[in-house]
LUMVO-936204 format. One record per residue: z, x, y of N, C-alpha, C in turn; residue number from 1. Coordinates in pm, 1 decimal, padded with zeros to 6 digits, always signed. Example, Ala and Ser with C-alpha at 12.3 -4.5 7.8 and 13.67 -1.06 7.14 Angstrom:
<rs>
[r [+00780.0 +01319.0 -00569.0] [+00780.0 +01230.0 -00450.0] [+00780.0 +01320.0 -00330.0] 1]
[r [+00708.0 +01285.0 -00225.0] [+00714.0 +01367.0 -00106.0] [+00787.0 +01290.0 +00003.0] 2]
</rs>
This chain:
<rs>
[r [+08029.9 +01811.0 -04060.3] [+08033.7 +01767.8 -03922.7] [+07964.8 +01869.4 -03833.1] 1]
[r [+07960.8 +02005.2 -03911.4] [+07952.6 +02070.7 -03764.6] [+07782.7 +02107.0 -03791.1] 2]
[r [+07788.3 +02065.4 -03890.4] [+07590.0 +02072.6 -03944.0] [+07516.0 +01961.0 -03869.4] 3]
[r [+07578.8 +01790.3 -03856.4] [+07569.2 +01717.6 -03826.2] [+07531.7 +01792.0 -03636.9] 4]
[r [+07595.9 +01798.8 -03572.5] [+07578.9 +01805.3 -03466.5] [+07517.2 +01959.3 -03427.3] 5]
[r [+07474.6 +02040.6 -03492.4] [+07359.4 +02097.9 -03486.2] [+07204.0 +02030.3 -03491.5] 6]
[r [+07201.8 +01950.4 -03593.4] [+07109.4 +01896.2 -03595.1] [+07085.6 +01809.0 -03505.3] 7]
[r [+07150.0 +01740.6 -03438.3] [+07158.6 +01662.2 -03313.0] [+07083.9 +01738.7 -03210.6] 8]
[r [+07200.8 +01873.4 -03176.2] [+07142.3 +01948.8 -03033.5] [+07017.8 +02000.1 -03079.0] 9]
[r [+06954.5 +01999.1 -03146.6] [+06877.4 +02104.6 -03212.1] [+06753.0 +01974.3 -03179.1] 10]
[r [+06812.5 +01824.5 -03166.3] [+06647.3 +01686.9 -03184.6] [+06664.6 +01697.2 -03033.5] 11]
[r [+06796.7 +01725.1 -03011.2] [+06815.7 +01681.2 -02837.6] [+06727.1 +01807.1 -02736.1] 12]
[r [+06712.1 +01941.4 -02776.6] [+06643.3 +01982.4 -02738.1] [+06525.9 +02015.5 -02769.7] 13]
[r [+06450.4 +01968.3 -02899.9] [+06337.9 +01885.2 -02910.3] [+06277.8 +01821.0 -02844.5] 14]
[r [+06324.6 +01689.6 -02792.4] [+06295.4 +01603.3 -02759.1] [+06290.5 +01647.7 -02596.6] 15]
[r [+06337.5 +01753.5 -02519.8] [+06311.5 +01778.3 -02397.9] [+06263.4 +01850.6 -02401.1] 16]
[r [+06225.5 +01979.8 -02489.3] [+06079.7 +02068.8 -02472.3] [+05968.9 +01971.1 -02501.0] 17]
[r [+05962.2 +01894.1 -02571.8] [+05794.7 +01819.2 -02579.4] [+05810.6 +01705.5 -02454.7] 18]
[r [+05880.5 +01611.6 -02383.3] [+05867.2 +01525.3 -02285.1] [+05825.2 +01622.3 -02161.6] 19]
[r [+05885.5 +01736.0 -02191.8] [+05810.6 +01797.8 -02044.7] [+05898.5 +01712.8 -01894.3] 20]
[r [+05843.8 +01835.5 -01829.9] [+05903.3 +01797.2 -01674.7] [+05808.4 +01729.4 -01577.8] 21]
[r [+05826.7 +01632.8 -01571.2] [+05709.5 +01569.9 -01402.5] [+05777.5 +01595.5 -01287.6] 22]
[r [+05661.6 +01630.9 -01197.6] [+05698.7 +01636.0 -01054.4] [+05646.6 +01552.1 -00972.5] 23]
[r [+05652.1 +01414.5 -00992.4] [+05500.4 +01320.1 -00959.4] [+05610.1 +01243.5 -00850.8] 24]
[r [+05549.1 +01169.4 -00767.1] [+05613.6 +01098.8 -00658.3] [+05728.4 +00962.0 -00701.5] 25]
[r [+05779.7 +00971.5 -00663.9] [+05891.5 +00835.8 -00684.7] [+05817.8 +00685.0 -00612.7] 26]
[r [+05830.1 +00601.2 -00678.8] [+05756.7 +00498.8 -00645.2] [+05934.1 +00333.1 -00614.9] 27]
[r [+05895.7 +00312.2 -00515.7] [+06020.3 +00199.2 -00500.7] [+05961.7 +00055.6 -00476.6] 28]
[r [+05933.9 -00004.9 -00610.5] [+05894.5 -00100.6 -00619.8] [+05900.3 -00262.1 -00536.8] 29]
[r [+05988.2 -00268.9 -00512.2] [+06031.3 -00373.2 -00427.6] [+05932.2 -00333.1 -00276.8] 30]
[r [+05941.7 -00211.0 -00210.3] [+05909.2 -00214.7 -00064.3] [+05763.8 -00146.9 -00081.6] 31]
[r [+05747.1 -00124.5 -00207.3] [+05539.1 -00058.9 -00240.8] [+05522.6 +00068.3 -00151.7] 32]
[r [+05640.3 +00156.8 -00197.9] [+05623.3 +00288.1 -00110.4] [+05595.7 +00382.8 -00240.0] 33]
[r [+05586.6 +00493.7 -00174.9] [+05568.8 +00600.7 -00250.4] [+05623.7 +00711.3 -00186.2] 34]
[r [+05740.0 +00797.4 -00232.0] [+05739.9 +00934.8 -00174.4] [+05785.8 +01013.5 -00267.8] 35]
[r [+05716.2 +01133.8 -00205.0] [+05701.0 +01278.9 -00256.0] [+05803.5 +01351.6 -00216.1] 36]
[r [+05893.6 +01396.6 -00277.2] [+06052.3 +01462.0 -00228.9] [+06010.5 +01606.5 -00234.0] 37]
[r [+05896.0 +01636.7 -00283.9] [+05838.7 +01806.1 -00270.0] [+05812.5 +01852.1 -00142.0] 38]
[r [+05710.7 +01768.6 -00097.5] [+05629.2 +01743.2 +00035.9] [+05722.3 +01664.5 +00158.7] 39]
[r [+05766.8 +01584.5 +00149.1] [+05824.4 +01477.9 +00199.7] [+05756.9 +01404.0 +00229.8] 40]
[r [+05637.7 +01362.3 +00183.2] [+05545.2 +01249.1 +00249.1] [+05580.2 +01108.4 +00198.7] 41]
[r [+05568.2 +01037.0 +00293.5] [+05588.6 +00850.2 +00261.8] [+05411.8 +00810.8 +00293.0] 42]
[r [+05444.5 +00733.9 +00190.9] [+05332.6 +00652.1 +00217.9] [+05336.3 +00452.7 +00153.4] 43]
[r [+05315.7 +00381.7 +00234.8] [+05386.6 +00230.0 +00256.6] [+05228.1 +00163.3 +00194.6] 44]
[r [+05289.8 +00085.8 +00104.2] [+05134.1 -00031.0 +00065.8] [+05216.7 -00153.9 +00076.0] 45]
[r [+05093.4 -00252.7 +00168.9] [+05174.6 -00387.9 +00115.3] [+05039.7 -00470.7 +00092.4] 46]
[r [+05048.8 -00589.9 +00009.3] [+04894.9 -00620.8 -00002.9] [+04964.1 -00838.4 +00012.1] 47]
[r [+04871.5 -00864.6 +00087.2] [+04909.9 -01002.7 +00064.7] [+04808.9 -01118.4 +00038.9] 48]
[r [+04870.9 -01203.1 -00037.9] [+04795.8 -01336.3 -00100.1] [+04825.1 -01459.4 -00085.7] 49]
[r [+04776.4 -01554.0 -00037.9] [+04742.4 -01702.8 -00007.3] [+04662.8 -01789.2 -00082.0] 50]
[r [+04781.2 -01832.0 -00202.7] [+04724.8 -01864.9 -00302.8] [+04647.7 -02067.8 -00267.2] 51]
[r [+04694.7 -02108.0 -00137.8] [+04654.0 -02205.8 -00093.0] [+04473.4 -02177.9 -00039.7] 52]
[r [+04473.1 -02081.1 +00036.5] [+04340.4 -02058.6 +00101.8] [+04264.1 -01972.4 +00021.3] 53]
[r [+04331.3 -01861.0 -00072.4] [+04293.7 -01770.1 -00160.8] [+04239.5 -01649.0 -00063.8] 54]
[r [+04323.5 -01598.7 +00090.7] [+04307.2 -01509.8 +00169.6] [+04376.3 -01422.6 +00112.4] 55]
[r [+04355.8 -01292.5 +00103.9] [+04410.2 -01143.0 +00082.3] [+04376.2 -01059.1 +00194.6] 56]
[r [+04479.3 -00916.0 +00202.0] [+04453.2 -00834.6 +00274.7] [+04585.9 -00738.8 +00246.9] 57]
[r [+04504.1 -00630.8 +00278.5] [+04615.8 -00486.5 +00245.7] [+04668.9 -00446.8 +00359.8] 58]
[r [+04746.8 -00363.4 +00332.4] [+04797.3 -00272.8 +00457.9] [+04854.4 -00128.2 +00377.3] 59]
[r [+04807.3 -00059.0 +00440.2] [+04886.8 +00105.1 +00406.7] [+04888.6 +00189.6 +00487.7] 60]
[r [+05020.5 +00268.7 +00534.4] [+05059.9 +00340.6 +00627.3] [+05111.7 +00471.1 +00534.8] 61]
[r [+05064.8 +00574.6 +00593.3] [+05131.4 +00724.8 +00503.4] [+05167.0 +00829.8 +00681.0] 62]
[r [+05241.5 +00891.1 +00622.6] [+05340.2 +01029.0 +00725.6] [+05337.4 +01117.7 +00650.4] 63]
[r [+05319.5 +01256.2 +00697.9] [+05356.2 +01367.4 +00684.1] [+05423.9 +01437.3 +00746.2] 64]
[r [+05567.6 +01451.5 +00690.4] [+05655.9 +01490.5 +00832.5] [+05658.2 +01667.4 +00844.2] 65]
[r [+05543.9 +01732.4 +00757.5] [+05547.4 +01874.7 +00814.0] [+05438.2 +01884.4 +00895.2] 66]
[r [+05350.9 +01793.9 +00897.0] [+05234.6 +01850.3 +01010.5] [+05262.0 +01675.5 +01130.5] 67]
[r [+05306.7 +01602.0 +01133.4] [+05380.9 +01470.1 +01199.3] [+05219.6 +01394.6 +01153.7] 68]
[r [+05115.9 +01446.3 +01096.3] [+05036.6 +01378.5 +01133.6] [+05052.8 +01228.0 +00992.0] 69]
[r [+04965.0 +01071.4 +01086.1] [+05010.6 +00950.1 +01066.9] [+04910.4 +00868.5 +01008.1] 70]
[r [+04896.3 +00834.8 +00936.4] [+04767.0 +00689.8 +00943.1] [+04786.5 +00550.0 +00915.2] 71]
[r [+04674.1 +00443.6 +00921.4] [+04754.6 +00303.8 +00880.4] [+04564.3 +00229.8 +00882.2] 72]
[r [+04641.3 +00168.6 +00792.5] [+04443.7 +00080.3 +00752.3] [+04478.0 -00025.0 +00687.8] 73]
[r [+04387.5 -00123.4 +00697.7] [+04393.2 -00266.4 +00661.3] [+04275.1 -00313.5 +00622.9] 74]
[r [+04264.3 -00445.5 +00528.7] [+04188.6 -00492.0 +00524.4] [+04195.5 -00642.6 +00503.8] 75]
[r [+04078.0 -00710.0 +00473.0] [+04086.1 -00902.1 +00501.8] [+04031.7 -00927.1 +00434.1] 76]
[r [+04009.4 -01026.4 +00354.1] [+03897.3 -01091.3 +00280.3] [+03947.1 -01248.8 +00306.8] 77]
[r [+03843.6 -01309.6 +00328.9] [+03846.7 -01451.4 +00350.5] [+03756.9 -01498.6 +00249.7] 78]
[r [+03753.0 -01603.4 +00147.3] [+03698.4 -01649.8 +00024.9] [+03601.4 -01730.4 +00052.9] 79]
[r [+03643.4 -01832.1 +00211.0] [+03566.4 -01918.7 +00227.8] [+03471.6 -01911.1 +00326.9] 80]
[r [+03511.9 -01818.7 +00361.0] [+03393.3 -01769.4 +00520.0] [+03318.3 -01639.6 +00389.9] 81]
[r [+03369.6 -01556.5 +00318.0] [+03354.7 -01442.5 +00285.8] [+03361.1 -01302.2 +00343.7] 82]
[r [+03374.8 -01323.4 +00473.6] [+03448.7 -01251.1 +00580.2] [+03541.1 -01127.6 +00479.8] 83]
[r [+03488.1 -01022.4 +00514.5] [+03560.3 -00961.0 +00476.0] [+03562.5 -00824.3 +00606.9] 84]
[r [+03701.8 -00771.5 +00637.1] [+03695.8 -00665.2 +00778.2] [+03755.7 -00523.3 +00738.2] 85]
[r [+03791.2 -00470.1 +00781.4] [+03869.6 -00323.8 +00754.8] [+03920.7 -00274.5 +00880.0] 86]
[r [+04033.5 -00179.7 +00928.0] [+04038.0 -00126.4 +00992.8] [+04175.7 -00016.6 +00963.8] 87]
[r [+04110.2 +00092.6 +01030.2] [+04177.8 +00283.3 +01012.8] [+04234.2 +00328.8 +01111.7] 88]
[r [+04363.6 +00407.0 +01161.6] [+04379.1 +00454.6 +01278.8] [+04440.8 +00609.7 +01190.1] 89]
[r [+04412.3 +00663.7 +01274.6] [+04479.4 +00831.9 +01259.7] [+04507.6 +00882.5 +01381.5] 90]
[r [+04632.7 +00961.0 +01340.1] [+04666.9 +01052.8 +01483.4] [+04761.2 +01184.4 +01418.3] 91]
[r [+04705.2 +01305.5 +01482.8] [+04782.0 +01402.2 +01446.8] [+04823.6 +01495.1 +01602.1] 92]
[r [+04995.2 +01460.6 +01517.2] [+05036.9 +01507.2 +01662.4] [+05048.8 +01688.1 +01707.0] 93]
[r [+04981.6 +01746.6 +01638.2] [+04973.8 +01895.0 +01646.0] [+04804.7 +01925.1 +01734.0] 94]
[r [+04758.9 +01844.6 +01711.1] [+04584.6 +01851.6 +01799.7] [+04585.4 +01747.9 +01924.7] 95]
[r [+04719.1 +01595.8 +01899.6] [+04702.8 +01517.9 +01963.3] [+04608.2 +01428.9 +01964.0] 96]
[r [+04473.4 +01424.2 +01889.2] [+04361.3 +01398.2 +01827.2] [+04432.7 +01250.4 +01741.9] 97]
[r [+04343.9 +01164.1 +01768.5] [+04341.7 +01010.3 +01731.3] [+04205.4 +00960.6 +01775.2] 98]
[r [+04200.4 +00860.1 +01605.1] [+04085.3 +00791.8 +01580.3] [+04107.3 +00666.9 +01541.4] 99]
[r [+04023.1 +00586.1 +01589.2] [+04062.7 +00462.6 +01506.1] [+03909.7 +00384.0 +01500.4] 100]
[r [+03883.2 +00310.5 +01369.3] [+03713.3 +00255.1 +01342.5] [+03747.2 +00110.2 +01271.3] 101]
[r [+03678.0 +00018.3 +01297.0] [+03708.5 -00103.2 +01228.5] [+03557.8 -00141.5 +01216.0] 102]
[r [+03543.6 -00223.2 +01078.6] [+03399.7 -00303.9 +01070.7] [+03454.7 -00461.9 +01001.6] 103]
[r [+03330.6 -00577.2 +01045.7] [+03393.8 -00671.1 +00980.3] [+03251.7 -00711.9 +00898.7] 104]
[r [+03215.8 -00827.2 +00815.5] [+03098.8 -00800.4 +00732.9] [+03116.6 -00994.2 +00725.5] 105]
[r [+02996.1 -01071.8 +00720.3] [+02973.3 -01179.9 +00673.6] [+02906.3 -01158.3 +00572.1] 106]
[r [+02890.6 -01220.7 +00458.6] [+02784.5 -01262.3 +00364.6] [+02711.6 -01390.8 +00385.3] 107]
[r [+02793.1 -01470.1 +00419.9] [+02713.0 -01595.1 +00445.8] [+02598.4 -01628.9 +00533.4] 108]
[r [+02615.3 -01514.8 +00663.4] [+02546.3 -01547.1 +00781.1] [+02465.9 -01378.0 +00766.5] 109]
[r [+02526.6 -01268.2 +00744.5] [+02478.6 -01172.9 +00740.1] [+02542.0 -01074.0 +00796.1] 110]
[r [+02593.0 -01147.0 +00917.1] [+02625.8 -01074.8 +01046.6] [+02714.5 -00951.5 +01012.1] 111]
[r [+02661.3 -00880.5 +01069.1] [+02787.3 -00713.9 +01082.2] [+02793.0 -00620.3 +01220.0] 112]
[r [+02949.5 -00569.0 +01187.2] [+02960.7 -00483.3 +01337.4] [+03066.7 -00401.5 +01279.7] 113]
[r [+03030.8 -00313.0 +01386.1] [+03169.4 -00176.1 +01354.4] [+03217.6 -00109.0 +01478.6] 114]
[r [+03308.9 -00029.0 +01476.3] [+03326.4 +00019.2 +01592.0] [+03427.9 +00117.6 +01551.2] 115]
[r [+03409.8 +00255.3 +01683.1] [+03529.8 +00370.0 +01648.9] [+03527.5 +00425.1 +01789.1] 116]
[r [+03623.2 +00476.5 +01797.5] [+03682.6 +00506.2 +01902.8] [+03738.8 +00628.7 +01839.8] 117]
[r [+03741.3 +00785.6 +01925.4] [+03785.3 +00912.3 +01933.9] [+03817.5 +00948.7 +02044.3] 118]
[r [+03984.7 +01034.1 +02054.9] [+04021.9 +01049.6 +02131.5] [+04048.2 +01271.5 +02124.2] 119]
[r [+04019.3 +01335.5 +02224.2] [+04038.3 +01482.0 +02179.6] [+04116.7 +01533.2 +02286.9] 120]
[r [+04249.7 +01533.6 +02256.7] [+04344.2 +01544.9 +02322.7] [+04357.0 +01720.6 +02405.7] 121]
[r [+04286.0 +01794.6 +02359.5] [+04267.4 +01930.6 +02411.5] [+04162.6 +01888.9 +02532.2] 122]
[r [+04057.8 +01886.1 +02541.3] [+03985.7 +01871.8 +02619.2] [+03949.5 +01717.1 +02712.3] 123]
[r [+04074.6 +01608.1 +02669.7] [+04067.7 +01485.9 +02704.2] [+03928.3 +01409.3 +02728.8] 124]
[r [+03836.2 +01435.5 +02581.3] [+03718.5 +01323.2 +02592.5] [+03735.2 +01252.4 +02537.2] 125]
[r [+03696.0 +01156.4 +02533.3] [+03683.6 +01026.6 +02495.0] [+03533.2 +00926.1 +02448.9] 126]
[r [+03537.0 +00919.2 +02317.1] [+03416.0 +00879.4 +02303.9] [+03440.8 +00726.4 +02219.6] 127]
[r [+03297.4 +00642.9 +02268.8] [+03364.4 +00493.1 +02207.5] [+03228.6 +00507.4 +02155.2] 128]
[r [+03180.7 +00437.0 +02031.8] [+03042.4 +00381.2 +01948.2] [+03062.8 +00255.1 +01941.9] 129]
[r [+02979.3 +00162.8 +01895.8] [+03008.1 +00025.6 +01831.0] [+02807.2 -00021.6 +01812.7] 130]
[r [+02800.4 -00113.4 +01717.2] [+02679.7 -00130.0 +01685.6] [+02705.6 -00270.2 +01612.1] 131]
[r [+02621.4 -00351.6 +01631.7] [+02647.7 -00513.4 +01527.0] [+02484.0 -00565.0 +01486.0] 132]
[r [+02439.8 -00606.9 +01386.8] [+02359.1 -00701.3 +01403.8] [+02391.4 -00814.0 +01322.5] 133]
[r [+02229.9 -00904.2 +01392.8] [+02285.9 -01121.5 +01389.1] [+02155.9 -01089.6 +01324.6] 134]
[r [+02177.1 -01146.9 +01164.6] [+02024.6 -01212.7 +01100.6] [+01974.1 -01330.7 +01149.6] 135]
[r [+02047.2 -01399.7 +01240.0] [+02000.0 -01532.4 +01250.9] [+01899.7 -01506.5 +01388.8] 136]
[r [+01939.7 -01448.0 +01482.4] [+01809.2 -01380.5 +01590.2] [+01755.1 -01292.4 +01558.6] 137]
[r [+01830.0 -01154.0 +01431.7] [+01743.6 -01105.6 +01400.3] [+01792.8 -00976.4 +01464.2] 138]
[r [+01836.0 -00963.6 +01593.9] [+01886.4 -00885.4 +01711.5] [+01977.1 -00793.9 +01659.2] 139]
[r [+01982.3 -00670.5 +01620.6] [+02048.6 -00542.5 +01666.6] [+02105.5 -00462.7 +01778.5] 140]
[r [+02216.4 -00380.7 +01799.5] [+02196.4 -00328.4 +01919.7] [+02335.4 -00219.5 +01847.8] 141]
[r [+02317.8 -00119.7 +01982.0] [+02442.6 -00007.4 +01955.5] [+02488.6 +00049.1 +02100.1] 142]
[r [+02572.1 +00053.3 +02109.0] [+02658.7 +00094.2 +02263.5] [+02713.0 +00252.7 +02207.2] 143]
[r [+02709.5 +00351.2 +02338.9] [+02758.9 +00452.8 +02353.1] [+02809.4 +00505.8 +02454.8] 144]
[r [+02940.1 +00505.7 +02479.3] [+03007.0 +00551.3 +02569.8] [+03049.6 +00723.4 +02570.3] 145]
[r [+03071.2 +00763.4 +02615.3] [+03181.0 +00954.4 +02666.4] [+03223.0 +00939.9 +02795.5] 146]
[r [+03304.5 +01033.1 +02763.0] [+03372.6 +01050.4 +02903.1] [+03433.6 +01186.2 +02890.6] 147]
[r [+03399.1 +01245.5 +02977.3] [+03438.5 +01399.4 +02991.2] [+03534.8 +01444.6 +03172.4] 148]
[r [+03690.3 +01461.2 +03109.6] [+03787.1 +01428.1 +03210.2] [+03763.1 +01606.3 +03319.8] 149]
[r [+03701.2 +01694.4 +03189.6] [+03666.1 +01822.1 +03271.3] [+03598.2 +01814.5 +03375.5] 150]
[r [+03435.0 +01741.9 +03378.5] [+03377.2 +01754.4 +03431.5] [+03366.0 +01614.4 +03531.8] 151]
[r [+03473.1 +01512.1 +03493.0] [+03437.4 +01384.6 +03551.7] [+03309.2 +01250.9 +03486.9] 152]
[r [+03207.1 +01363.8 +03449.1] [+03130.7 +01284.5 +03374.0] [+03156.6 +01163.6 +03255.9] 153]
[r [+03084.9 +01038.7 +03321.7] [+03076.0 +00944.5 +03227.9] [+02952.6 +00903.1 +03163.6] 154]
[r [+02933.1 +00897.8 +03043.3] [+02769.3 +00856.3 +03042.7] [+02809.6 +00731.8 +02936.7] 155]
[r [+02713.9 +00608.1 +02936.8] [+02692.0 +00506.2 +02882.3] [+02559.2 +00486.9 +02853.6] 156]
[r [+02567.7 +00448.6 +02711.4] [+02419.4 +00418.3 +02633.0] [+02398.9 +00288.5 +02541.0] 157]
[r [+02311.0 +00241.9 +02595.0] [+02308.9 +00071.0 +02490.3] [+02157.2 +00085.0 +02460.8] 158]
[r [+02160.6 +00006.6 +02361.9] [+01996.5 +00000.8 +02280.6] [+02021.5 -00174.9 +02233.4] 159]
[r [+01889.9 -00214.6 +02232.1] [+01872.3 -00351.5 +02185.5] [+01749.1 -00349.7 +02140.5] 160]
[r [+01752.2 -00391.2 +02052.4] [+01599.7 -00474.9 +01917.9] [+01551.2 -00600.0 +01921.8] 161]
[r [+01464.4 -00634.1 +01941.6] [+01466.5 -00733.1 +01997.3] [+01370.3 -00785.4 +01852.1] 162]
[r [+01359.3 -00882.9 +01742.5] [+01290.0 -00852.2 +01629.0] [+01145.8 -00913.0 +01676.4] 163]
[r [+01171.6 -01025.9 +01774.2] [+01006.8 -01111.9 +01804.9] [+00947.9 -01015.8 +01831.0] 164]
[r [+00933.6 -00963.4 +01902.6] [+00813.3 -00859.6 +01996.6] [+00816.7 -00752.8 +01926.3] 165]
[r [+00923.1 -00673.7 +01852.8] [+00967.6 -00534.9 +01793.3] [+01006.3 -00407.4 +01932.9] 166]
[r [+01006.0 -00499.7 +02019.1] [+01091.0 -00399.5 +02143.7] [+01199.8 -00353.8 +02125.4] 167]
[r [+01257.7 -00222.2 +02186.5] [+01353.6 -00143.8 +02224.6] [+01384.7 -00201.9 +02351.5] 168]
[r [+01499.9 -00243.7 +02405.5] [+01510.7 -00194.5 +02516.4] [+01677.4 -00081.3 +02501.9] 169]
[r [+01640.2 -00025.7 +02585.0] [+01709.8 +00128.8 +02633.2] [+01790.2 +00040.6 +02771.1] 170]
[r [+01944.2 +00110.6 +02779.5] [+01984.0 +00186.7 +02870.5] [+02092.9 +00300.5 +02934.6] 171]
[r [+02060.8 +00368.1 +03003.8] [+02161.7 +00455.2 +03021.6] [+02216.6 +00476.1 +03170.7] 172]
[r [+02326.0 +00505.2 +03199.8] [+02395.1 +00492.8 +03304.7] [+02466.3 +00649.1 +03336.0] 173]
[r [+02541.5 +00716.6 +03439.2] [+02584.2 +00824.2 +03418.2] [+02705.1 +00890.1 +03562.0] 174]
[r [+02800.6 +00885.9 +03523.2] [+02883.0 +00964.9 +03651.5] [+02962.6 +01069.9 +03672.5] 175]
[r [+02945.8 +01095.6 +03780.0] [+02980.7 +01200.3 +03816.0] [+03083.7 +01186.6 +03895.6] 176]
</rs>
């Protein structure tokens, strides 16, 4: 008996020197999270399907609760348009600094656009981009905004393509 249960403790701690120790994140299946009990970070997936229209789209949100900083992004796909979009936001609350950019995309028609927006919470500027073009006119263009709360200054910038002629037109605007 008492050989018997040597040999036991003897597989039993076998069997936990070779499995080894993980330190890998806990995953909770039902709500598609993930957290890290080292770090404390969460991070949330949810993904959804429409098996009538055959529409999908994700979602994922993650925290870090030692620096607070946040994010969250999505995406779309449409089967029958082919439409497919995205969109990102971030914010960290130690700079105050937040971004957020979205693009959406046709295949069918061509068409595309994007856009982002930055915010810099130290020096309160503010800058917006966005740009799209239409294959079907052909037409491009891109917008540029700032804004600078130091100095008051606003400046605005747009561009357009025009494909018949191969013109630019320009413009810019500016305040003080």
């Amino acid at each position: 008996m008492n050989r018997r249960m040597v040999s036991f403790a003897g597989l039993a701690l076998a069997g936990l020197l070779t499995t080894g120790f993980s330190a890998s994140a806990q995953y909770n299946y039902n709500a598609g999270s993930y957290y890290n009990p080292y770090t404390g970070t969460h991070t949330t997936q949810a993904a959804g399907y429409n098996p009538y229209t055959g529409a999908g789209g994700t979602a994922e949100t993650a925290h870090n609760p030692y620096t607070g900083a946040s994010a969250a992004a999505s995406t779309y796909h449409n089967p029958y348009t082919g439409t497919n979009s995205q969109s990102a936001s971030a914010y960290n609350p130690v700079t105050g600094n937040c971004a957020h950019e979205q693009s959406a995309y046709n295949p069918y028609t061509g068409a595309h656009g994007a856009s982002e927006t930055t915010h810099n919470a130290y020096t309160g500027a503010t800058t917006t981009r966005s740009g799209g073009y239409n294959p079907t006119t052909g037409r491009e263009g891109e917008s540029y905004s700032h804004t600078n709360p130091m100095t008051g200054n606003t400046v605005n910038a747009q561009a357009v393509r025009n494909p018949m002629t191969g013109n630019y037109a320009y413009h810019y605007s500016g305040r003080r």
